[in-house]
NUDO-738264 format. One record per residue (C-alpha): residue number from 1; x negated, y negated, z. Coordinates in Angstrom, 2 decimals. Example, Ala and Ser with C-alpha at 12.3 -4.5 7.8 and 13.67 -1.06 7.14 Angstrom:
1  -12.30  4.50  7.80
2  -13.67  1.06  7.14
//
This chain:
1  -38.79  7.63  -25.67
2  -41.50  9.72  -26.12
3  -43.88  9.33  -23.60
4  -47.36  10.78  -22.92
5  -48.75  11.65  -19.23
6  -52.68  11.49  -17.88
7  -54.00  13.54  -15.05
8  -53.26  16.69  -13.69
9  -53.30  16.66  -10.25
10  -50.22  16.48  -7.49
11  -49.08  12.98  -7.83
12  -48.92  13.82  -11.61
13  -47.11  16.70  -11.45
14  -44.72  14.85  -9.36
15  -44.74  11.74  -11.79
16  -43.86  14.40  -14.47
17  -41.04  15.92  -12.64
18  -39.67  12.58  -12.20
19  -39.77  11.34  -15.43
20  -38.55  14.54  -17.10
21  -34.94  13.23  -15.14
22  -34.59  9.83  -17.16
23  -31.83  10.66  -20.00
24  -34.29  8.35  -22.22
25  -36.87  10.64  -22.26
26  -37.05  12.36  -26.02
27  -40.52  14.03  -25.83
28  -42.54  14.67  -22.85
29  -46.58  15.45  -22.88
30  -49.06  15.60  -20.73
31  -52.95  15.32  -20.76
32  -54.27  18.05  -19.39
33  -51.69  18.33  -16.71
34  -51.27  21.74  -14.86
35  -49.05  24.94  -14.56
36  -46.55  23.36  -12.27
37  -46.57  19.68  -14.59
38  -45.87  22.58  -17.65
39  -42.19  22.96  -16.17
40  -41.76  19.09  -17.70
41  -43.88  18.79  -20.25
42  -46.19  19.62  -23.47
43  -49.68  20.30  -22.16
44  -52.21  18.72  -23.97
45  -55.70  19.67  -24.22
46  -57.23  16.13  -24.76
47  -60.29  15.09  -23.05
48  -58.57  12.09  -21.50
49  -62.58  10.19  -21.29
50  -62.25  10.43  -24.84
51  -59.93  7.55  -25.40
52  -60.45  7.47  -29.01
53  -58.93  10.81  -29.05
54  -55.85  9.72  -26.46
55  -55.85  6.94  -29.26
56  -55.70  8.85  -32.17
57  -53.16  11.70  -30.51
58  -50.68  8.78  -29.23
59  -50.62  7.43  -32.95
60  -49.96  11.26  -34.99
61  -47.15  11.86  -32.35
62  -45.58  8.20  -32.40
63  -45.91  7.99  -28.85
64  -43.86  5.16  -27.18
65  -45.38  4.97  -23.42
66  -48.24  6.22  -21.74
67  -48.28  6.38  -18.47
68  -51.81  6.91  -16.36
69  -51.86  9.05  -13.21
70  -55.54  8.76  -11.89
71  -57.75  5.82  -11.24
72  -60.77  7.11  -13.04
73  -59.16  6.54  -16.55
74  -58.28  3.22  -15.63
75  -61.19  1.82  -14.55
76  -63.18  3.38  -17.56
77  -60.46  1.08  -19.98
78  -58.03  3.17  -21.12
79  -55.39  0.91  -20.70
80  -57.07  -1.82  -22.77
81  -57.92  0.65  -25.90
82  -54.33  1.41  -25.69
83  -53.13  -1.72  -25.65
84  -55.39  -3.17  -28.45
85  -53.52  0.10  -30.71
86  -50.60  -1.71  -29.52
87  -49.36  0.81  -27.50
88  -47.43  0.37  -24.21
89  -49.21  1.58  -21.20
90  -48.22  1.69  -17.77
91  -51.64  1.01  -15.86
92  -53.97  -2.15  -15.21
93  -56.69  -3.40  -17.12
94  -60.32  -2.60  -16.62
95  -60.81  -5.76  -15.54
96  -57.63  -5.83  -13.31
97  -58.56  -2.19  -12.07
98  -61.84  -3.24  -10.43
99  -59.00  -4.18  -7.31
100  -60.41  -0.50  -6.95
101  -63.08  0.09  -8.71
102  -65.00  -2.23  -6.35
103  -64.35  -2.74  -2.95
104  -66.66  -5.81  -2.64
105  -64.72  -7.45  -6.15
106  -61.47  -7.17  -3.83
107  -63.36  -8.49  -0.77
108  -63.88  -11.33  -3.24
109  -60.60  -11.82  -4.17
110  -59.47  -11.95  -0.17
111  -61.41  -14.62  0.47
112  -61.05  -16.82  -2.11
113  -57.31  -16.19  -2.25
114  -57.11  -16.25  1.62
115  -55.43  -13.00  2.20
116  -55.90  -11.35  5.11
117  -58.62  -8.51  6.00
118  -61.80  -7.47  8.06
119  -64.43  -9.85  7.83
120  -66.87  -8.33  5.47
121  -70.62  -8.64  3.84
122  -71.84  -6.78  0.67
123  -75.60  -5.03  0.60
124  -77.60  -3.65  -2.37
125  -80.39  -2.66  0.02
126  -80.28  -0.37  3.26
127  -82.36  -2.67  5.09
128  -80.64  -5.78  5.05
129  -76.70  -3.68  5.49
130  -78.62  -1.98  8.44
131  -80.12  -5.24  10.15
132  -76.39  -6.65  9.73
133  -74.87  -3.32  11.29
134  -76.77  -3.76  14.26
135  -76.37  -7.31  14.62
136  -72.41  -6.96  14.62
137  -72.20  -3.62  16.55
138  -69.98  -0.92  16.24
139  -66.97  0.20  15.88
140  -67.77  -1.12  11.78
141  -66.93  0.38  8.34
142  -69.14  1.21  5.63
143  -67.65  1.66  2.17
144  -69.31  3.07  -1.23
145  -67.96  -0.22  -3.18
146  -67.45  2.24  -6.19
147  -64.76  4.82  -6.73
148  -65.84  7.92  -4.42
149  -63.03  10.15  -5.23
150  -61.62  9.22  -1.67
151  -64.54  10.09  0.34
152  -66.75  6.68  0.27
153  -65.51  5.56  3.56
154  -67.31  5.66  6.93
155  -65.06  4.27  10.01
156  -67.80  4.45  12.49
157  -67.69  4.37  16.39
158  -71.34  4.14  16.79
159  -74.12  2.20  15.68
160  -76.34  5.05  14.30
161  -73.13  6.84  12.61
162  -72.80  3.71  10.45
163  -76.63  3.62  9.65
164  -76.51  7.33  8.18
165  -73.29  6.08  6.36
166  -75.49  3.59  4.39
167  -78.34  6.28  4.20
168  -75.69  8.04  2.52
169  -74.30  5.57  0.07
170  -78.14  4.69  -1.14
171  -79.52  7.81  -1.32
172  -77.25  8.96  -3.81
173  -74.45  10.78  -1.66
174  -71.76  8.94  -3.48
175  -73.94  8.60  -7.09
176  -73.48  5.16  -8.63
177  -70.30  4.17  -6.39
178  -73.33  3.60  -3.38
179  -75.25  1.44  -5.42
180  -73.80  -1.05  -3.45
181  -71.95  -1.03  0.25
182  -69.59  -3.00  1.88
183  -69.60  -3.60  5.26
184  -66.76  -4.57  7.54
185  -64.77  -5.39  10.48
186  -63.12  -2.45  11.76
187  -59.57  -3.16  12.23
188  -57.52  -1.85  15.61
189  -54.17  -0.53  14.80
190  -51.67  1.80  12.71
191  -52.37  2.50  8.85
192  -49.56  2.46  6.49
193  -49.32  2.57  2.56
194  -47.53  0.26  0.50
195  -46.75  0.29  -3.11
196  -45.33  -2.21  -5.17
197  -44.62  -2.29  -9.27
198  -46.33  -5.61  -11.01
199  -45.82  -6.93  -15.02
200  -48.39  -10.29  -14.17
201  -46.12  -12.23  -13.08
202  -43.27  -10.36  -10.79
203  -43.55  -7.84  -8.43
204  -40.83  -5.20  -7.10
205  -41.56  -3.57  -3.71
206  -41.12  0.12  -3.56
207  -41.65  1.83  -0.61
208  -43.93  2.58  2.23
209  -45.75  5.78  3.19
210  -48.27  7.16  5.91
211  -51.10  9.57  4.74
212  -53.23  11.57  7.12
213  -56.84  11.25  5.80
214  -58.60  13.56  8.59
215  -58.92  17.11  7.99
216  -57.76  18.50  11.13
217  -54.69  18.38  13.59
218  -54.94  15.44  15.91
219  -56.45  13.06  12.73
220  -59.95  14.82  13.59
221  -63.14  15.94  11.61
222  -63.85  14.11  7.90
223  -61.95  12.34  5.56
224  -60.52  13.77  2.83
225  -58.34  13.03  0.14
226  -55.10  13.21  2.44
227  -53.79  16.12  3.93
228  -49.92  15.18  3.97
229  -47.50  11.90  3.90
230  -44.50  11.18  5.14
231  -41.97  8.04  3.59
232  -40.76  5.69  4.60
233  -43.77  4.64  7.50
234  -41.59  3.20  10.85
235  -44.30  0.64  11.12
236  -43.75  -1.16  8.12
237  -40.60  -2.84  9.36
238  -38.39  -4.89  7.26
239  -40.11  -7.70  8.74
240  -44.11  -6.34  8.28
241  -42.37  -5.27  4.25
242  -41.80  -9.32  3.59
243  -45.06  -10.56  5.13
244  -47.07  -8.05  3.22
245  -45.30  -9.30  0.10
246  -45.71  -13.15  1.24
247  -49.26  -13.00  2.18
248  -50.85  -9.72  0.60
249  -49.43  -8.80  -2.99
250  -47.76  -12.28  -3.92
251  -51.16  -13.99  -3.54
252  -52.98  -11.40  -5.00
253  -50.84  -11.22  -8.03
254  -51.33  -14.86  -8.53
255  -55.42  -14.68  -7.86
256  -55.23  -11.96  -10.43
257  -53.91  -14.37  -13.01
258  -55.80  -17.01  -12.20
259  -59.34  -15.15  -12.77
260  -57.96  -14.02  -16.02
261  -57.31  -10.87  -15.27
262  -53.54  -10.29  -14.70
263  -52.60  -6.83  -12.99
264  -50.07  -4.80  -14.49
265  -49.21  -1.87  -13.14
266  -48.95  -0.52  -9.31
267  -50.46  -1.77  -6.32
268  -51.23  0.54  -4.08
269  -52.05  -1.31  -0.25
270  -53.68  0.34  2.30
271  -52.83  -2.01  5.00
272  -53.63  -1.92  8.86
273  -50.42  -3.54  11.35
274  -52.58  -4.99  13.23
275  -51.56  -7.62  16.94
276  -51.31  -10.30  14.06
277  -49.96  -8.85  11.79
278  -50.67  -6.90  8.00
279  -54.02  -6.95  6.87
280  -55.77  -5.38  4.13
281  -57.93  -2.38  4.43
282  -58.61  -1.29  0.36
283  -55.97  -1.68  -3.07
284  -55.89  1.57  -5.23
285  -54.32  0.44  -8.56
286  -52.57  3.79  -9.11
287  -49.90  5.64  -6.92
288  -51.43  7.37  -3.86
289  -51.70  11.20  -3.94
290  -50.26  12.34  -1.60
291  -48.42  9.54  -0.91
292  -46.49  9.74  -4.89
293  -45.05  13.12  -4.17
294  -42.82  11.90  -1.15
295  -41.79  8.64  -2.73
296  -40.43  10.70  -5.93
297  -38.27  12.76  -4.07
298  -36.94  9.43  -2.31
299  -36.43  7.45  -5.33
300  -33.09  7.53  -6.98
301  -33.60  5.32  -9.76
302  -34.71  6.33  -12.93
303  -38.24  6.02  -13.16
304  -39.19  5.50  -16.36
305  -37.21  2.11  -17.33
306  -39.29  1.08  -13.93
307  -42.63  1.53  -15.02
308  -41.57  0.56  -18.67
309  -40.68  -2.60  -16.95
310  -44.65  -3.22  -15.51
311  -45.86  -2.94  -19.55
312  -43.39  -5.19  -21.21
313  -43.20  -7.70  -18.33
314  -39.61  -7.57  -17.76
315  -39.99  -6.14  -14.19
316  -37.61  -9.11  -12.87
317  -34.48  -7.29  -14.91
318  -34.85  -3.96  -12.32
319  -34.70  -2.76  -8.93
320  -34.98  0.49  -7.25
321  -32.90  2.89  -5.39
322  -34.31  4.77  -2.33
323  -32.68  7.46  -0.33
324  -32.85  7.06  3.50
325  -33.67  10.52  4.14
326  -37.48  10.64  5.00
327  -39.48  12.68  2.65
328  -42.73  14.31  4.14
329  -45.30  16.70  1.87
330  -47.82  19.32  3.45
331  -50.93  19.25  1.71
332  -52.35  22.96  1.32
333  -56.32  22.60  0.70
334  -58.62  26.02  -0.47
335  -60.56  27.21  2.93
336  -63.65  25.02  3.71
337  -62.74  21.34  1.60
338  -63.55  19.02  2.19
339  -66.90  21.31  1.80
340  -67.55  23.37  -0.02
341  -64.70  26.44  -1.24
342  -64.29  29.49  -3.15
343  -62.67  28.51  -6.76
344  -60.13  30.26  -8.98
345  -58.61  32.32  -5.06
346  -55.27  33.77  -6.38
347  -51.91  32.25  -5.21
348  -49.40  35.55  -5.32
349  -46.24  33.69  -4.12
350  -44.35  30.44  -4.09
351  -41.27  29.16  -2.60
352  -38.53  28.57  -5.17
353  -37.67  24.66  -5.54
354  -33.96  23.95  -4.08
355  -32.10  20.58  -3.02
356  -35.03  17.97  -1.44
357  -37.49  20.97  -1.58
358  -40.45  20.87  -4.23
359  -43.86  22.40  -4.42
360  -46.07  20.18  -6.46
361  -49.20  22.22  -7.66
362  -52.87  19.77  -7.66
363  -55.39  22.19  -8.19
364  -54.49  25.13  -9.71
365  -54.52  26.79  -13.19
366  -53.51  29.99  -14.89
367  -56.01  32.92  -15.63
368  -55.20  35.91  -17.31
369  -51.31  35.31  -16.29
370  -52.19  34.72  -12.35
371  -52.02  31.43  -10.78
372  -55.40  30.78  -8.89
373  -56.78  27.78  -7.37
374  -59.02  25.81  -8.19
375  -59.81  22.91  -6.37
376  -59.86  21.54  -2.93
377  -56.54  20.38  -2.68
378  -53.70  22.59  -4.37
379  -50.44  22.21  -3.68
380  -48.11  19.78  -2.05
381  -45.49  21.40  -0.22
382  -42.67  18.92  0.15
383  -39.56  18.65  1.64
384  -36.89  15.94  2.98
385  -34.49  15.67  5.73
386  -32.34  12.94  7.71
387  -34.84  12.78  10.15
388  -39.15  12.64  9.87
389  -38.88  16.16  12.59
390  -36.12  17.63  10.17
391  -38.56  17.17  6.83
392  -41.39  18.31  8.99
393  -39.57  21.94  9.73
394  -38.55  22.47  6.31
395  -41.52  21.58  4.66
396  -43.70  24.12  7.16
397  -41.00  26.67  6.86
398  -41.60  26.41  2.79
399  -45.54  26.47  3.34
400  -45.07  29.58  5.26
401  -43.66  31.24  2.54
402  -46.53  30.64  0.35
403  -48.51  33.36  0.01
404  -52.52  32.55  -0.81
405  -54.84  34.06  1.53
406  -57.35  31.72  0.83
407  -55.35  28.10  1.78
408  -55.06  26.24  5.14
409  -53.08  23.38  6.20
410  -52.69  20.68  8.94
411  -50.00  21.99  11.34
412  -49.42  17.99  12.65
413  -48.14  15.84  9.75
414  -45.87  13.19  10.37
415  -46.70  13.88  14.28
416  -46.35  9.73  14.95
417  -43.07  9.34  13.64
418  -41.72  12.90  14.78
419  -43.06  11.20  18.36
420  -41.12  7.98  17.31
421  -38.18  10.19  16.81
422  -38.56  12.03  20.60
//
């Protein structure tokens, strides 16, 4: 098959060096991908907004598959001006994508489909969202119901924090993605990440993750992006896997359908075990980042066939194969994100990759032959290990040997399952 590849950040570059393994692979690009994503692939310099040109370059190199890394893309249509040039493309629809795109459409969709989540209202005016704020009282969330790149999200303990959170969101903090905020319940209890594949009409569960938003030890200061994830999450039980399929993605899948607007592609949960039980916090419709980079090193099934499987609708002829060892990845951000940081910092050393050990690059590039950085987030530093403590030590011992003077990390992830483990 030959197969093209949007994005270029971490959970692409470990899409990429996942795919490269399927023997059915024939030719491998990817648009614009990065230096560590070049190991598996063509780069491409296509201005993936462009879809015309994605159209146009899929047709002169007879590309079979394209497969979508970021959420951006997706909710902009790519999928659907692919799939009217009848080519196969592993990713939902614009409509379909709006799961993430808006926050209140999916707010929508729990209600009317009765799937569980905070109790929720949706504001396009400050006054009225503040007037509700204080009438509930806090702790409350306030979400940017657009796509903020990760940062849209206020959990706030106090009343005033969640009345500069909407100041925020409608004075332009988050541009267009505040033009409207939803407000919510604020659920007590542990976060997890679930993913599961979708053709319309079936649905294959993956696996489950936990991503540490905060970004500081402890899971203190702001959110970011996620600073590190560990797979499989110890909280999503065998038990809390079926119910989240039963009550969460089964009846979502079928709502999708129903509103005309059948999802293809992957859901992406972020769910809260709560005293009752699983309950919905937000769906991404693309693989979390950095949640993707531990699931690939878990997964020991072929990849491609599986996501092949979500555009033809023959996802009910698959499974997948997971290792039990834990997988866990160290997020290594440039000094001062989620603020503001120094770009294009050079990066002088990396580990080499061995046997469960992988560096995934995010933001970086090559200038003049040196590796810099040049984003917030850069690498992934990932590592496995038959227990959640035993990924944790090599993946730290790998970041130590990585030698930017510029990059920090979180010294803590995994900490509640390496607890678990004690």
């Amino acid at each position: 098959m030959r197969v093209l590849l949007i994005g270029s950040g971490g959970r692409e570059h470990a899409l990429a060096w996942k795919l490269a393994q399927s023997p059915l692979m024939t030719e491998f690009y990817a648009a614009p991908g990065n230096p560590g994503i070049a190991d598996h692939a063509t780069l491409v310099a296509l201005d993936v907004d462009n879809h015309d040109a994605v159209v146009a370059f899929c047709k002169e190199k007879a590309i079979d598959f394209v497969v979508v890394g970021p959420e951006a893309p997706l909710v902009a249509g790519i999928a659907d001006k692919l799939r009217a040039a009848d080519i196969a493309v592993f990713g939902p629809s614009a409509a379909a994508a709006q799961l993430e795109g808006s926050k209140g459409f999916t707010k929508d969709i729990c209600a009317r489909y009765d799937i569980p989540t905070g109790a929720y209202q949706r504001f396009n005016n400050a006054p009225k969202a503040k007037a509700y704020v204080r009438a509930q009282g806090a702790p409350i969330v306030v979400k940017a119901d657009g796509l903020a790149a990760g940062k849209g999200v206020t959990v706030a303990m106090t009343v005033d924090e969640a009345l500069a959170a909407i100041d925020d969101c409608f004075e332009g903090a988050f541009g267009e993605a505040g033009a409207e905020v939803v407000i919510e319940a604020f659920l007590d209890g542990e976060e997890a990440s679930f993913f599961c594949l979708c053709d319309g009409k079936h649905a294959l569960a993956l696996a489950t993750a936990q991503d540490h938003k905060r970004v500081g030890d402890g899971d203190t200061g702001p959110n970011t992006g996620g600073m590190g994830a560990y797979s499989p999450a110890p909280v999503m039980t065998a038990e809390m896997v079926e119910r989240t399929m039963k009550e969460i993605i089964e009846p979502t899948m079928r709502g999708m359908a129903e509103s005309g607007h059948p999802f293809s592609g992957v859901f992406f949960a972020g769910l809260m075990i709560t005293a009752k039980g699983p309950e919905l916090i937000e769906y991404n419709v693309r693989f979390g980042d950095p949640e993707c980079q531990v699931l690939m090193m878990r997964l020991k099934s072929d990849l491609l066939p599986l996501l092949f499987a979500c555009a033809n609708g023959t996802l009910d002829q698959v499974g997948a194969e997971w290792s039990d060892d834990p997988a866990l990845t160290v997020v290594m951000a440039s000094k001062g994100y989620p603020g503001s940081y120094a770009k294009n910092t050079p990066i002088t050393a990396l580990p080499e990759d061995s046997e469960g050990a992988k560096v995934f690059h995010a933001g970086t590039a090559l200038k003049d032959g040196t590796l810099v950085a040049t984003g917030g987030r850069v690498l992934n530093v990932t590592a496995t290990g038959k227990t959640v403590g035993e990924a944790q030590k090599r993946a730290y011992a790998l970041a130590g040997e990585v030698k930017w003077e510029n990059g920090f990390c979180r010294s803590d992830i995994g900490w509640r399952a390496v607890e678990r483990e004690a």
